[in-house]
Structures are given as structure tokens and as C-alpha cells.
C-alpha positions in Angstrom: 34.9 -180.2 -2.1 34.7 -176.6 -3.8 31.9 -175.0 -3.2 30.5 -174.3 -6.8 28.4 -170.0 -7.2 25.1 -170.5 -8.1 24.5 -169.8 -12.2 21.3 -167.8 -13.1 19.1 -169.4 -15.7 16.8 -167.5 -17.5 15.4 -170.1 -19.9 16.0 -173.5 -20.5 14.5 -174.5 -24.5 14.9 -178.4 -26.1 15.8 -177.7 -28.9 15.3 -180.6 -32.0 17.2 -181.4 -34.9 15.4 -182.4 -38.2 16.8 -183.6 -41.7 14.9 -181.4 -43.7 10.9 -181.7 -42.3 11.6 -179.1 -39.7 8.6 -177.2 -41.0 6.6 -180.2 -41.5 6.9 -181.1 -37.7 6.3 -177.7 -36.6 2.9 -177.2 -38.5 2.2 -180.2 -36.3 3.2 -179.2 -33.5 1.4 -175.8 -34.2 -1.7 -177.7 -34.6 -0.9 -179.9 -31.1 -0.3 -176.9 -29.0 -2.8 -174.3 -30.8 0.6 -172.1 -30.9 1.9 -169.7 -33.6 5.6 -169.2 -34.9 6.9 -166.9 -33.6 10.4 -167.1 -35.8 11.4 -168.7 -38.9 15.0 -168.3 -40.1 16.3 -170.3 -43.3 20.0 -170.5 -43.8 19.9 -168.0 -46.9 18.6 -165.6 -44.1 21.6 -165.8 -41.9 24.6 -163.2 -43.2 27.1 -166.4 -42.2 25.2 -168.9 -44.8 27.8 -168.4 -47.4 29.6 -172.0 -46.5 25.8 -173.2 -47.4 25.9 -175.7 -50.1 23.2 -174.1 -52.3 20.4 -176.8 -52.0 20.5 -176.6 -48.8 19.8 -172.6 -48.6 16.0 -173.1 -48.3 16.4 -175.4 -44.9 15.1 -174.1 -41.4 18.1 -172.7 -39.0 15.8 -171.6 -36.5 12.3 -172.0 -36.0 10.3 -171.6 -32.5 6.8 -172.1 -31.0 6.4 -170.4 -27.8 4.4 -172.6 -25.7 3.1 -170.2 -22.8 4.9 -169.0 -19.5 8.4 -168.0 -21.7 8.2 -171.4 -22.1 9.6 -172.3 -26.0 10.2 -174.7 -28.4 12.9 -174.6 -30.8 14.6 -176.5 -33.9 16.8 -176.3 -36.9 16.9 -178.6 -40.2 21.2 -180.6 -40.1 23.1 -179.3 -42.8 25.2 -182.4 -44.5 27.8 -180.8 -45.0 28.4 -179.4 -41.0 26.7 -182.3 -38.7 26.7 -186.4 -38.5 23.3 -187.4 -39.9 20.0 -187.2 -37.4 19.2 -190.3 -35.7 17.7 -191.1 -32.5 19.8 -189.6 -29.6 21.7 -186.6 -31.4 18.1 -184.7 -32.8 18.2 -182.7 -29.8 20.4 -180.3 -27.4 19.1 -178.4 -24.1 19.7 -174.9 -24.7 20.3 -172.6 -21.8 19.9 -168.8 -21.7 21.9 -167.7 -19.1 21.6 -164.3 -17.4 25.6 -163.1 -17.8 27.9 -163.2 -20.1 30.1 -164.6 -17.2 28.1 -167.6 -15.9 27.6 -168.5 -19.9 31.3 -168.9 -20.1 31.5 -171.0 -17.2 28.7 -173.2 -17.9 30.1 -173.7 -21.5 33.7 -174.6 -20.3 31.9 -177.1 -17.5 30.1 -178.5 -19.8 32.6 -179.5 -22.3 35.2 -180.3 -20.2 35.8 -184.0 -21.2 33.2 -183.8 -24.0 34.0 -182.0 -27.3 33.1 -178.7 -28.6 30.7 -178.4 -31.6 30.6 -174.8 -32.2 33.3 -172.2 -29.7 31.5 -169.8 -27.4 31.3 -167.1 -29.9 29.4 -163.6 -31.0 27.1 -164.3 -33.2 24.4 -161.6 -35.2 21.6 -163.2 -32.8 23.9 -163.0 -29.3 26.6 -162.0 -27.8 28.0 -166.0 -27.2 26.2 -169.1 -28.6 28.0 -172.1 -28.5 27.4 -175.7 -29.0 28.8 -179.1 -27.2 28.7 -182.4 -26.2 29.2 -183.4 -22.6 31.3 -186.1 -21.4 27.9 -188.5 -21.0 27.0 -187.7 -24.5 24.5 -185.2 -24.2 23.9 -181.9 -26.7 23.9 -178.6 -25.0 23.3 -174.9 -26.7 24.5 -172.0 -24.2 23.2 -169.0 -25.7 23.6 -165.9 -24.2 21.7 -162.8 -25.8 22.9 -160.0 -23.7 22.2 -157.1 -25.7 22.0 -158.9 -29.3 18.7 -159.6 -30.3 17.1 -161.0 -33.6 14.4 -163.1 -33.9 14.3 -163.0 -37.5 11.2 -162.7 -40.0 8.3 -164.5 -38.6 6.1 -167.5 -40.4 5.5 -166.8 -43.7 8.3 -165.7 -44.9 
């Protein structure tokens, strides 16, 4: 068998899926943890919203709670018109932060070898490669690698 080089993890975030009480959940777990957002992005904040069906605009895209010791939670609202609807099993992905560009490409292609890909490993205006897929057993992973992107968006109250 292959030896297999070690990949560098910075983070690993759960990261949920809601259909449209993102913000509802997070007050609660605001009020769980004694936490405070520390970003709130809605889909008419992101410059790629334009495929946004208009009443969907106001919906969370991102949203976290740090929870202590770079330790963080994260969530999104589904869109209808880009997802299958939330139930039980597919409200959540594991999102990894790798520490290269490199090991973010080879975790994504590991991963969804056998499985299918949700979003490409891409640029986007938060990182240099986010992508999105499901493994061959079914579960949800984010690879997100910031590298020297970085935008947390307007924080709560906006």
C-alpha cells in the first residue's frame, strides 16, 4: 500500500444547513453558548447573488459563532433553486481549512473520488478554493482554503 503525505488541518467547522430559520437557530445557539456573531452574510451581500431568485435575497449564506479555542460554528439558509430540500442527513457538511493550496486540492479530489461534486474547487471573493462534495459514503464536505483571501463580511446587525 502507498504511503499517503500527511495533510495539515488548520480548522475543522460543522457547518449546518437551514431552510430559511438560519437566524432563528443562531440566536439560539447565541443564547446556549453565551457567544456573539461574528459574521452574517445574506445572498444580496455576495457579488455572485445575481442567479438569486429575488425572495430569496434576504436568506443567510453565511453566518458563524465562534465557540472558543478557533473553534467555530457555521451555517447557511438552502436556496430552492441550487440544493435538494433540507432533511435529516444532508443539513450539514464538515468543512476543512487546510493549510495549502496544494493539500486542499488533494483532499477535494480524494474526497469526491466516487462521490459527486457539488460546487468545483474554485476562487471565490472569500478564498482562494472552496469547493463542495459528497463522498462516496454519503457524507457533505466543504474544503475551503483561504490562503490570502479573506472576508468575513458585515457582522450581526446588519
Amino acid at each position: 500500500m502507498e504511503e499517503t503525505k500527511a495533510i495539515t488541518i488548520t480548522t475543522i467547522m460543522p457547518t449546518l444547513v437551514f431552510d430559511g430559520n438560519t437566524r432563528e437557530a443562531f440566536d439560539f445557539y447565541k443564547s446556549v453558548f453565551g457567544a456573539e456573531l461574528s459574521a452574517l452574510l445574506r445572498y444580496r451581500d455576495l457579488e455572485g447573488a445575481s442567479g438569486v431568485p429575488a425572495h430569496e435575497l434576504d436568506r443567510i449564506a453565511h453566518i458563524t459563532l465562534p465557540l472558543g479555542n478557533a473553534q467555530v460554528l457555521m451555517a447557511s439558509d438552502n436556496l430552492e433553486a441550487f440544493r435538494e430540500s433540507v432533511v435529516v442527513g444532508n443539513n450539514f457538511y464538515i468543512m476543512i481549512e487546510p493549510e495549502s493550496a496544494e493539500d486542499a486540492s488533494r483532499l477535494f479530489d480524494a474526497l469526491s473520488d466516487e462521490g459527486r461534486v457539488q460546487m468545483p474547487l474554485e476562487a471565490t471573493e472569500w478564498a482562494e478554493g472552496f469547493g463542495q462534495c459528497v463522498d462516496r459514503f454519503g457524507i457533505q464536505w466543504m474544503i475551503n482554503y483561504t490562503g490570502s483571501s479573506r472576508s468575513d463580511g458585515p457582522a450581526e446587525g446588519s
